[in-house]
C-alpha positions as CSV (number, residue, x, y, z in Angstrom):
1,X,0.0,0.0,0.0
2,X,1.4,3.6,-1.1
3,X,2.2,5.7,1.7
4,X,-0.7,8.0,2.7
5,X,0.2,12.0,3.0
6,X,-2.3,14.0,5.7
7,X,-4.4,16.8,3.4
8,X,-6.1,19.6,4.8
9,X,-9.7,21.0,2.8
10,X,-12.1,23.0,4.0
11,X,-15.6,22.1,3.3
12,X,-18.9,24.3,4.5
13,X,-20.6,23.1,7.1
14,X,-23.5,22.0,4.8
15,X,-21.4,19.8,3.2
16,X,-20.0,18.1,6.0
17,X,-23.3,17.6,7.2
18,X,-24.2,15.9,4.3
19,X,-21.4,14.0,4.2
20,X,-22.0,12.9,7.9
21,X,-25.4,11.0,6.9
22,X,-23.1,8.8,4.3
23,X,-21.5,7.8,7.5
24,X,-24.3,7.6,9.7
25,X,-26.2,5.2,7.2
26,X,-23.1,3.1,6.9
27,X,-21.7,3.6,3.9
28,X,-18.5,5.3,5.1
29,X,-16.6,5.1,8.4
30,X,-15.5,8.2,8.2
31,X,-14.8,11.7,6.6
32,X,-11.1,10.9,5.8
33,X,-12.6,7.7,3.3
34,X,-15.3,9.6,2.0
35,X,-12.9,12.3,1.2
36,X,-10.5,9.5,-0.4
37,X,-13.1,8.1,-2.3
38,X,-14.1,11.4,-4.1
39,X,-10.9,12.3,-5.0
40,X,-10.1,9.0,-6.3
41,X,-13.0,9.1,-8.4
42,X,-11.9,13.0,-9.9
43,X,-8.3,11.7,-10.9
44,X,-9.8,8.3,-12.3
45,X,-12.3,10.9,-14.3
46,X,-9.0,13.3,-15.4
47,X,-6.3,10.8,-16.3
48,X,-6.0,7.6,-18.1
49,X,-4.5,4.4,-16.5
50,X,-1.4,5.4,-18.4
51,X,-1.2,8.8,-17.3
52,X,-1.1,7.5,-13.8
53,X,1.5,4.8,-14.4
54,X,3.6,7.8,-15.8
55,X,3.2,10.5,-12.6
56,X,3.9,7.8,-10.3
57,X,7.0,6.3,-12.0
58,X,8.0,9.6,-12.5
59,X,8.5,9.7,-16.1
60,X,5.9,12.6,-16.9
61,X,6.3,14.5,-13.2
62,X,6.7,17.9,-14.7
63,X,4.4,17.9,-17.3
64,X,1.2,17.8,-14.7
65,X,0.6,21.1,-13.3
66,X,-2.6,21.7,-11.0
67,X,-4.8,24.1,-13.7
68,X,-4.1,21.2,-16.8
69,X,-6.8,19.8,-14.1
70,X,-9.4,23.3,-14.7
71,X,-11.1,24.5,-17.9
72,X,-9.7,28.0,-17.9
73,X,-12.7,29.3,-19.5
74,X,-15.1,28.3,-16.5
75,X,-12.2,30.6,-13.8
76,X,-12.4,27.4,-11.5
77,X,-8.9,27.3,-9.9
78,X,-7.6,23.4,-8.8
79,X,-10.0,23.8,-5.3
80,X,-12.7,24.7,-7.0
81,X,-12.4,21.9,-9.2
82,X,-11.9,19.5,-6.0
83,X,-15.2,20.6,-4.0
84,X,-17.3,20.4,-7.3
85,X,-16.1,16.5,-7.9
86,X,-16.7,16.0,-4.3
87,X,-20.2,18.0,-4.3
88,X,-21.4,15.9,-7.4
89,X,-19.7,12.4,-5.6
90,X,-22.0,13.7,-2.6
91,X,-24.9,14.5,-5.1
92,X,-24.5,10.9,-6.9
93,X,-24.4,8.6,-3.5
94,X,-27.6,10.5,-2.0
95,X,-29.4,9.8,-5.4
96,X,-28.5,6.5,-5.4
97,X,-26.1,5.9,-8.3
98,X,-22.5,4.6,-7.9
C-alpha cells in the first residue's frame, strides 16, 4: 500500500453535514474515506490508466501542473475543481447511483 500523505480541505458546514449522513447510514466510516473516495473518483475521471502509471514512476512529473486539471474558460482554480467533484460524488451517492 502507497504511503498516505495527511491533506487539509475546507468544506462548508452544509457539506459536512451531508457528508456525515453517508456515515451515519453506513456507507463510510468516516470523513477521511469519504474524502479519499471522491478524490479517487476525480483523478480516475481526469487521467488515463497510463497517465497515472507515468506520474507515479515519475516519467511525466513535470508535465502535470494543478490548472491542466481546470477548464480555464469556467475561472475554476484546482479547489474549486476539487469541491465540485466532491459535491457531485456527494450529489451521486444521496441519489443512489455509484
Amino acid at each position: 500500500m502507497a504511503s498516505a500523505e495527511k491533506v487539509i480541505i475546507r468544506l462548508t458546514s452544509d457539506t459536512v453535514e451531508v457528508l456525515e449522513t453517508l456515515i451515519r447510514s453506513g456507507d463510510f466510516p468516516n470523513l477521511s474515506e469519504i474524502m479519499m473516495k471522491a478524490v479517487e473518483e476525480f483523478i480516475d475521471s481526469r487521467f488515463t490508466a497510463e497517465d497515472i502509471v507515468n506520474v507515479l514512476d515519475g516519467s511525466e512529473r513535470e508535465s502535470f501542473s494543478p490548472d491542466q486539471f481546470t477548464d480555464p474558460s469556467d475561472g475554476a482554480d484546482l479547489d474549486t475543481a476539487v469541491r465540485t467533484a466532491v459535491s457531485t460524488y456527494i450529489k451521486n451517492r444521496m441519489d443512489g447511483k455509484k
